[in-house]
C-alpha positions as CSV (number, residue, x, y, z in Angstrom):
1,X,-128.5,-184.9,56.6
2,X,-125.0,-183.5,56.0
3,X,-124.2,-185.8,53.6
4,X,-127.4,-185.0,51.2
5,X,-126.7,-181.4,51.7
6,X,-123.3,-181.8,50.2
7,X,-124.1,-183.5,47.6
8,X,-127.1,-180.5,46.8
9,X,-124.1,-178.1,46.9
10,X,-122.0,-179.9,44.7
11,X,-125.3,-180.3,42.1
12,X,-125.9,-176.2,42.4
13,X,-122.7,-175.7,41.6
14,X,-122.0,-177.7,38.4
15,X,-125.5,-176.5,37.9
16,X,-124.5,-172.8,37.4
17,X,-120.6,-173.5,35.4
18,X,-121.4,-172.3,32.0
19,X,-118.7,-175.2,30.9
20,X,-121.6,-177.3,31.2
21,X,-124.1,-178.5,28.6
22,X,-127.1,-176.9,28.4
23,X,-129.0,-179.9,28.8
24,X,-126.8,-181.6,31.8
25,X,-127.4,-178.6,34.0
26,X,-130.8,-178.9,32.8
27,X,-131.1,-182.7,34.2
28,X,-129.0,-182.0,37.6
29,X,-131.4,-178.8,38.4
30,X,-134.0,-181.6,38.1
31,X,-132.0,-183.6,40.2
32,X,-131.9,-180.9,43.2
33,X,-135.4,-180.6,42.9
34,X,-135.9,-183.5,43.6
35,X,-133.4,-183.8,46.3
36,X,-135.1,-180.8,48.0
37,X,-138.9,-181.6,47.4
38,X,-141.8,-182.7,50.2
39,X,-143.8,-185.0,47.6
40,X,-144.3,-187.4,49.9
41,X,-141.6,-190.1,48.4
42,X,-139.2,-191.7,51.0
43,X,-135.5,-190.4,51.0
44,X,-134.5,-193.7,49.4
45,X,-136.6,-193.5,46.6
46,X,-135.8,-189.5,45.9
47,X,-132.1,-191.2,45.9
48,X,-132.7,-193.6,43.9
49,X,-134.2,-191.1,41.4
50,X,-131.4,-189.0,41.3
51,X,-128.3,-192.2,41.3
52,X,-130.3,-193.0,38.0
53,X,-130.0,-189.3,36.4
54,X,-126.9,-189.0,37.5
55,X,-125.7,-192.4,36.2
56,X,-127.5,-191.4,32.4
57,X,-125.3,-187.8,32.9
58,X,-122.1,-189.5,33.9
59,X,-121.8,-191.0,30.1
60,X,-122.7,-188.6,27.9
61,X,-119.9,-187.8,25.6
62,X,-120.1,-184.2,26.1
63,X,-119.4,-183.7,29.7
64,X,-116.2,-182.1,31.0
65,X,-114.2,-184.6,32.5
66,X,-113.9,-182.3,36.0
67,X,-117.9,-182.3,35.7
68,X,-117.8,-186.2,35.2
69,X,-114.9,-186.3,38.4
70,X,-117.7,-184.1,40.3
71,X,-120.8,-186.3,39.4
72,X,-119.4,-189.5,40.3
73,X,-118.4,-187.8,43.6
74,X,-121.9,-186.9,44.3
75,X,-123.0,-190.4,43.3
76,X,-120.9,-191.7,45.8
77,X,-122.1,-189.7,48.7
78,X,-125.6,-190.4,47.4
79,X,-125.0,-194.2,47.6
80,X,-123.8,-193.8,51.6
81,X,-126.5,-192.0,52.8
């Protein structure tokens, strides 16, 4: 899936921008855990998951707005998949 591995890339990279709170990158490395595991879930579900931390992350006050810009990005290649 091209599409999922985008959005992975995307994740890894807000992941590792310093810019970012603590506890965001904290959430969205959950997030590409997720993404990437073989629990057993359905891909739906796994995206499901993630839409819902990603949705939580996209409001909290103390998120750059280019983070913000890159998250709802993500969401939306999450949601076509």
């Amino acid at each position: 899936m091209v599409a999922l591995d985008s959005a992975i890339q995307v994740l890894s990279i807000i992941e590792q921008d310093n810019s970012v709170p603590k506890k965001v990158r904290t959430t969205i490395k959950e997030a590409i855990t997720s993404l990437q595991e073989h629990d057993g879930k359905s891909h739906e579900v796994k995206i499901d998951q993630v839409l819902q931390q990603l949705g939580d992350l996209s409001d909290d006050p103390n998120l750059p707005p280019y983070t913000r810009t890159q998250i709802w990005n993500v969401v939306s290649v999450l949601e076509s998949v």
